[in-house]
C-alpha positions as CSV (number, residue, x, y, z in Angstrom):
1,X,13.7,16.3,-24.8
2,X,11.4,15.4,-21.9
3,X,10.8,17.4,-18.7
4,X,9.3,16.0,-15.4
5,X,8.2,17.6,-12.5
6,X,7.7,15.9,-9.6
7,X,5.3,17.3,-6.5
8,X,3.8,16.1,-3.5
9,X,6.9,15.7,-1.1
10,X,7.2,17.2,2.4
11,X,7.3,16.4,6.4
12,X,5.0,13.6,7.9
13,X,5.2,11.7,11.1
14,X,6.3,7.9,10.7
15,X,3.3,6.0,10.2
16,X,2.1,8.7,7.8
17,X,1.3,8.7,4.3
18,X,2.1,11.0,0.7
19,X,1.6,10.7,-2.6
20,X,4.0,11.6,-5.1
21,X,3.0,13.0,-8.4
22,X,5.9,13.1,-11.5
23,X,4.1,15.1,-14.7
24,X,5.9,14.7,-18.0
25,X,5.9,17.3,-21.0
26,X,7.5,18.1,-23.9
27,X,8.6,15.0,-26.8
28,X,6.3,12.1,-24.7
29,X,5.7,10.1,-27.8
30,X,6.5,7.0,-27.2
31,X,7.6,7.6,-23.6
32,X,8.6,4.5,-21.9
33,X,9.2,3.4,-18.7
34,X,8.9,5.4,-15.5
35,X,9.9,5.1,-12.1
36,X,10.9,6.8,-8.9
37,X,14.3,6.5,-7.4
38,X,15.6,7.9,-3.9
39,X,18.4,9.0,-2.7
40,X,19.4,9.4,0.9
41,X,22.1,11.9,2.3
42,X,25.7,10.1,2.3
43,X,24.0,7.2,0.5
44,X,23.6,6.3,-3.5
45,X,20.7,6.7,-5.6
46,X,18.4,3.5,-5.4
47,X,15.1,2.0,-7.0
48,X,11.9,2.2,-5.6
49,X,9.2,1.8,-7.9
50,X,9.0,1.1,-11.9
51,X,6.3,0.7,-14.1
52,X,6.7,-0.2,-18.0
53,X,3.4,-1.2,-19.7
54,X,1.7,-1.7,-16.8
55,X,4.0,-3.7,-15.1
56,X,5.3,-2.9,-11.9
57,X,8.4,-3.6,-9.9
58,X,9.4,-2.4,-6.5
59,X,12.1,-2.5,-4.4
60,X,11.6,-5.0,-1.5
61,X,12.3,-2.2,1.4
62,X,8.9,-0.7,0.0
63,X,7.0,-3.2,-0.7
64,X,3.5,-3.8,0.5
65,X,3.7,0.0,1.5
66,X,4.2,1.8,-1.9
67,X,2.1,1.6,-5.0
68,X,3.2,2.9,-8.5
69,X,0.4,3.9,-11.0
70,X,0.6,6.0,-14.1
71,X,-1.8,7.9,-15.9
72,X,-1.1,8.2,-19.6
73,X,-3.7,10.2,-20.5
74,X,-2.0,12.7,-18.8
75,X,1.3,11.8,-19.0
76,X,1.6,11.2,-15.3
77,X,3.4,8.6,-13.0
78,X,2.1,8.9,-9.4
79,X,3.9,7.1,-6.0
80,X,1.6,6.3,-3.0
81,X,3.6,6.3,0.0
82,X,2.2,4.7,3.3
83,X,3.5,3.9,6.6
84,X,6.2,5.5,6.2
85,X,9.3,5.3,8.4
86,X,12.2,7.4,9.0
87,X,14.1,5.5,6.9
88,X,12.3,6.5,3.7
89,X,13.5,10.3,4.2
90,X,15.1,11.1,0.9
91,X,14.5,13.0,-2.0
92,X,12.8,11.0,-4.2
93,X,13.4,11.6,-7.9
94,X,11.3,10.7,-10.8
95,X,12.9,8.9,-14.2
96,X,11.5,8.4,-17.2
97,X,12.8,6.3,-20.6
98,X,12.7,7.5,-23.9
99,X,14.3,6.1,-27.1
100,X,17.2,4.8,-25.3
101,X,17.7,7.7,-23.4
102,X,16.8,8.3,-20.0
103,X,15.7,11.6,-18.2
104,X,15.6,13.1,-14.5
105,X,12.9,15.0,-12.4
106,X,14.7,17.8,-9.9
107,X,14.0,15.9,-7.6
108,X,11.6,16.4,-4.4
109,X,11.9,16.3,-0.6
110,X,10.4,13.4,1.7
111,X,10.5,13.5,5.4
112,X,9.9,11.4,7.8
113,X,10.1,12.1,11.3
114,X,10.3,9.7,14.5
């Protein structure tokens, strides 16, 4: 089993910025991709950001304003959000593959007021 837990969400103004931290634990080995998805009230769960061996993908609403990393040392993917617009309110989830299974964060809160 895998457990993430993703931090780092709240309120910011449009224009603002957050980063998004999603921490991994438990059977990592030979963890594989990770990525954060979103999902806005009324609306279905979408992409934003992957990364898989250091290569990144992003959803073209985001990009040029959102930047993936990860850290494996620590078992860490990370999302840098800037100018954010009220459209990217959502909670953001993070997802990680293991062995042909996937697994969820909880989930965290973004934001962005007008």
């Amino acid at each position: 089993q895998v457990q993430l837990v993703e931090s780092g969400g709240g309120l910011v103004q449009a224009g603002g910025s957050l980063r998004l931290s999603c921490a991994a634990s438990g059977s990592i080995f030979n963890l594989g991709a990770m990525g954060w998805y979103r999902q806005a009230p009324g609306k279905q769960r979408e992409l934003v950001a992957t990364i898989a061996s250091g290569i990144t993908h992003y959803a073209d609403s985001v990009k040029g304003r959102f930047t993936i990393s990860r850290d494996n040392a620590k078992n860490t993917v990370y999302l840098q959000m800037n100018s954010l617009k009220p459209e990217d309110t959502a909670v953001y989830y993070c997802k990680a593959d293991r062995l042909l299974r996937t697994y969820w964060g909880q989930g965290t809160q973004v934001t962005v007021s007008s």
